[in-house]
C-alpha positions as CSV (number, residue, x, y, z in Angstrom):
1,X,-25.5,4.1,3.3
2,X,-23.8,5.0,6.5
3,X,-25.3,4.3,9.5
4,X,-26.7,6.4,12.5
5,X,-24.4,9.0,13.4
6,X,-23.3,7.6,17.4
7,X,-21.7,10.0,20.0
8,X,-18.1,9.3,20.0
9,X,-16.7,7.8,23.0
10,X,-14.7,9.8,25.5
11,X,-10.9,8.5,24.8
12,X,-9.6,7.3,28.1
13,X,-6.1,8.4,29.2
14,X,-5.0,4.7,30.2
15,X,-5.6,3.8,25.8
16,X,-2.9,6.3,25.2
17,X,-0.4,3.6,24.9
18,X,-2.0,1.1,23.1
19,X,-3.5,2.9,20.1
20,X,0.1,4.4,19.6
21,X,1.2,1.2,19.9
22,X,-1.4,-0.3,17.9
23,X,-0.2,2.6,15.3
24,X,2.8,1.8,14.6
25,X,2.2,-2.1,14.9
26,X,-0.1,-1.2,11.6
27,X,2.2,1.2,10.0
28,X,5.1,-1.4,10.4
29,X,3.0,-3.6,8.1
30,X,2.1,-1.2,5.6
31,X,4.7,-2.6,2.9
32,X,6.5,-0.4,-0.1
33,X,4.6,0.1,-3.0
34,X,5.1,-0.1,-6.6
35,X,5.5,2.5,-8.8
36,X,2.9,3.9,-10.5
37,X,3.3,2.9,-14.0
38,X,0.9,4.3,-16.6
39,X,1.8,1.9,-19.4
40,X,0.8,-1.3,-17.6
41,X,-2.6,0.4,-16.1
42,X,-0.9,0.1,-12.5
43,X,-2.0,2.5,-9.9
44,X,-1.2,1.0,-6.6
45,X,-3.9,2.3,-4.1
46,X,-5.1,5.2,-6.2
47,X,-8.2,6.2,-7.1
48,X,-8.4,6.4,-11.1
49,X,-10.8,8.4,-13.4
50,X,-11.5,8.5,-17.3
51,X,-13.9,10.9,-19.2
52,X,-17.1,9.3,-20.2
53,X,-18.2,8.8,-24.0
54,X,-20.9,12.0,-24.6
55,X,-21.6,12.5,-21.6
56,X,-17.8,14.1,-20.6
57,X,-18.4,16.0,-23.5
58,X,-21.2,18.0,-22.2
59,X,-20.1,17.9,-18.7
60,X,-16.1,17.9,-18.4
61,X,-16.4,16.6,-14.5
62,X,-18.6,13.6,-14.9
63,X,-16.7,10.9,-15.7
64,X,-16.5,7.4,-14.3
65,X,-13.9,5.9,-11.3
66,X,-12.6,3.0,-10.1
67,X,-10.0,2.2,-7.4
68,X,-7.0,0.0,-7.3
69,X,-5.4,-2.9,-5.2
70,X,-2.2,-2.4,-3.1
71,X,-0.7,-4.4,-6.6
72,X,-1.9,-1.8,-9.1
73,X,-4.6,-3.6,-10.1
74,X,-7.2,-1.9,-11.3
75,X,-10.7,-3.0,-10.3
76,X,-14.0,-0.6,-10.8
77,X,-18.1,-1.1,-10.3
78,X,-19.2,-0.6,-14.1
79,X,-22.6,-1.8,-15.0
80,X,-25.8,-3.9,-13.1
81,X,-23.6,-6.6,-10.9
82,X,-20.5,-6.4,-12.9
83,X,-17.3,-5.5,-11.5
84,X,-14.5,-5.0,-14.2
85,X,-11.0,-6.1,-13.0
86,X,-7.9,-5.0,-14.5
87,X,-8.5,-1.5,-16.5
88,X,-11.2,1.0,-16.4
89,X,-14.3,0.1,-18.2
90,X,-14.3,3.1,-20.6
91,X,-11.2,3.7,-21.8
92,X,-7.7,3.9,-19.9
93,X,-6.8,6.0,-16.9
94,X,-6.7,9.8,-17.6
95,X,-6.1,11.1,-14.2
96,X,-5.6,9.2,-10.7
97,X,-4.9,9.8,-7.3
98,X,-3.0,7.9,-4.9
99,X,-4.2,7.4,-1.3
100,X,-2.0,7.8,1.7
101,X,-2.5,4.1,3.6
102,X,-1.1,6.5,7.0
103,X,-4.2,8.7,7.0
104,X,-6.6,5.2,6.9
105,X,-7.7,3.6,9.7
106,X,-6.4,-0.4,9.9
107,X,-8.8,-1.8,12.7
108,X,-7.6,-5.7,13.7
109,X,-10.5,-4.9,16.7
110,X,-12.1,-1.8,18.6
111,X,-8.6,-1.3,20.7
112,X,-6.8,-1.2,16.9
113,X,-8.8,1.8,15.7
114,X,-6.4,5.0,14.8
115,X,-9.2,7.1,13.9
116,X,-11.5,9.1,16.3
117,X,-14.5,7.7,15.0
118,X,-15.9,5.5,17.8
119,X,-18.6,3.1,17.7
120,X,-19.2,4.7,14.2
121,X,-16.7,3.2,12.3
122,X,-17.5,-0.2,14.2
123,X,-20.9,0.3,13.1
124,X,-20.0,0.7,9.4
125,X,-17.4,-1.9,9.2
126,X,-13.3,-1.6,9.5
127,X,-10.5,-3.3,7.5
128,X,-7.3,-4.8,8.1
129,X,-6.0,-3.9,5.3
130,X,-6.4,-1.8,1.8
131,X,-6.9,-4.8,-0.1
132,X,-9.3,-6.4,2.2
133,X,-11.4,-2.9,2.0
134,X,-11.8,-3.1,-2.4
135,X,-11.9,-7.3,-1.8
136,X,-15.4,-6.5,0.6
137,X,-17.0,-3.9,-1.6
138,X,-15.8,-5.6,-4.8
139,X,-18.1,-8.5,-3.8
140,X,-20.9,-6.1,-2.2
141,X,-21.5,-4.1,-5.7
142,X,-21.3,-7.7,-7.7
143,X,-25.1,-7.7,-6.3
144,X,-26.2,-4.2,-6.8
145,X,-27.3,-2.6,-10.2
146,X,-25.7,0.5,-11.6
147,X,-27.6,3.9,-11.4
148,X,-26.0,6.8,-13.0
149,X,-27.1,9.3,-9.9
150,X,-27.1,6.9,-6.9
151,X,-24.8,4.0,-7.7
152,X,-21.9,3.7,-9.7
153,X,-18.3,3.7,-9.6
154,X,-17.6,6.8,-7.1
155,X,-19.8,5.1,-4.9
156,X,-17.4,2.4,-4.8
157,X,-14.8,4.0,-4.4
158,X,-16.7,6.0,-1.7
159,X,-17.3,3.0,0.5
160,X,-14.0,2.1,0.4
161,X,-12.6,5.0,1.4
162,X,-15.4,4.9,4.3
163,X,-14.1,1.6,5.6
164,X,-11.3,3.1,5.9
165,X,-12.1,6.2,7.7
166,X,-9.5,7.9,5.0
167,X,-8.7,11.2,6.6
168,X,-10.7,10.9,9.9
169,X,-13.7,10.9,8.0
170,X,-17.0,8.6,7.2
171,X,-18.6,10.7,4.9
172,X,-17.0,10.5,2.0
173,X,-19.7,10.2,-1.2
174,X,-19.8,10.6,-5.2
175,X,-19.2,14.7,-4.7
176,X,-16.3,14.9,-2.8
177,X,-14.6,11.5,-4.1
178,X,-15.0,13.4,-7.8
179,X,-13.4,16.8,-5.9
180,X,-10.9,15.0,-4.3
181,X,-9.3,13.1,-7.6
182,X,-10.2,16.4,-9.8
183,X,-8.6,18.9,-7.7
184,X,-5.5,16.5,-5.8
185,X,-5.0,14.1,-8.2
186,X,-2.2,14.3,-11.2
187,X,-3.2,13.8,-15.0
188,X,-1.1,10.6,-16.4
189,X,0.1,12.9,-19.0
190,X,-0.7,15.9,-21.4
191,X,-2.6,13.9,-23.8
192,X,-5.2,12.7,-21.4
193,X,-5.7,16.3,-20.2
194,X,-6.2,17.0,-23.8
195,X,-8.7,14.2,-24.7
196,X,-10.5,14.9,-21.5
197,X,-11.4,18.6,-22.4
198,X,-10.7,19.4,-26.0
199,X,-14.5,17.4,-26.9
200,X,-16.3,19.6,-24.6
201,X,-14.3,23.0,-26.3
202,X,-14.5,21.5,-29.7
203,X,-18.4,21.4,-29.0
204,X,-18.7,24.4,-27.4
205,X,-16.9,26.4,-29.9
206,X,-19.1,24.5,-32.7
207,X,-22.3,25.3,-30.9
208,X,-21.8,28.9,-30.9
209,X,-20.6,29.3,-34.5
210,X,-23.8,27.5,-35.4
211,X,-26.5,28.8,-33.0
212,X,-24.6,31.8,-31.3
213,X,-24.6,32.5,-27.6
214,X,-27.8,30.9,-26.5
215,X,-25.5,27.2,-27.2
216,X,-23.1,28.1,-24.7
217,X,-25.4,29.4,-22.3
218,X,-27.8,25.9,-22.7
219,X,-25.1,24.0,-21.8
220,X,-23.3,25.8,-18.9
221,X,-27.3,25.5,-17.7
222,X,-26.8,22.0,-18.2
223,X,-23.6,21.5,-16.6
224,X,-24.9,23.6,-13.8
225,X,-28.1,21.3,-13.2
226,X,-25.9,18.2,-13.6
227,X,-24.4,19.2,-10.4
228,X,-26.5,20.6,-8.7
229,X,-28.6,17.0,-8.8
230,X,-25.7,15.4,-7.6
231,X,-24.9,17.7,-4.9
232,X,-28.6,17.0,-3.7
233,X,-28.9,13.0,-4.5
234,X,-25.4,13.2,-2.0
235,X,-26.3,16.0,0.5
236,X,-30.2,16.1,0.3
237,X,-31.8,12.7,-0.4
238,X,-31.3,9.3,1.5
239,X,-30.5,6.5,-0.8
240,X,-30.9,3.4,0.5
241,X,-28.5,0.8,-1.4
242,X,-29.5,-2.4,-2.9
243,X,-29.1,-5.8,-0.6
């Protein structure tokens, strides 16, 4: 969980200098990527998302995410203490989206912070780099059990991106992680746009040939209430995490 909001500390004039300087000292060390390249499973810093067996088929949105290293790497939070390196868990990557390392906050110390965050971010933790963000959550989740509502692989990739004050922001959770590789993200190809939806039509269109409109209706109900209880278990409820 994130910590107790602080009040954010008034920038001094004189620190001007040395958190442009610190800046670009950061940036210089931000190395080229690789490409991304869907046949290996390589996604360098991208988030990365694959429907879920049954449960994508009710509910096209809910599926399950991990996040890759600098390398490509993928590495995801996928059951009760067990962090699966290498490919997703369920199945390969349908749809990913890859993080801009500029808009992330690199803090060697407080003087190094290029976010506007304040004692916040100290509060919560920083990172020196990407890889040393996924390398301290990946062994934080090795000790925490999987809940489908609370705890599971957006919430990984949520911390992360929380370290990192990605965009200015501490607040990112399992809603807006979902939103943000859903409606930014790019689909690997046309095929996993097609295996990612055509279940939930196929079932649809079955449900209403055999029971008529009250099938369709039942499970836009249920699609509904699927998000609504996550929009509330993020917005409404305080989970406290597992030591």
């Amino acid at each position: 969980m994130l910590p107790r909001r602080y009040p954010q500390m008034d920038g001094n004039p004189s620190n001007g200098g040395e958190r442009d300087n610190a800046l670009r000292g950061i940036l210089q060390d931000l190395w080229p990527l690789d490409e991304i390249d869907p046949s290996t499973q390589k996604f360098p810093c991208c988030l990365v998302w694959t429907p879920l067996p049954v449960i994508s088929w009710l509910a096209p949105f809910v599926g399950h995410v991990g996040i890759c290293r600098e390398d490509g790497t993928i590495v995801d939070f996928s059951g009760d203490s067990m962090i699966h390196v290498g490919q997703l868990f369920y199945g390969t990557v349908a749809k990913y989206y890859q993080v801009d390392r500029q808009q992330c906050c690199f803090a060697r110390n407080f003087g190094g912070h290029t976010c506007r965050k304040g004692y916040e971010h100290v509060v919560f933790g920083t990172a020196v780099s990407w890889d040393d963000a996924v390398q301290l959550f990946r062994r934080t989740f090795e000790n925490r059990n999987f809940k489908v509502f609370s705890c599971n692989g957006h919430s990984f990739a949520a911390d992360c991106l929380n370290l990192l004050s990605f965009r200015g922001s501490m607040r990112w959770n399992m809603i807006n992680v979902g939103a943000l590789i859903m409606f930014e993200g790019k689909w690997v190809s046309r095929w996993s746009m097609l295996r990612s939806f055509l279940p939930f039509i196929g079932m649809l269109c079955f449900g209403y040939l055999m029971i008529g409109w009250m099938f369709p209706i039942g499970l836009l109900s249920f699609v509904l209430g699927t998000f609504g209880w996550y929009v509330m278990i993020c917005y409404c409820c305080k989970i406290e995490d597992d030591d």
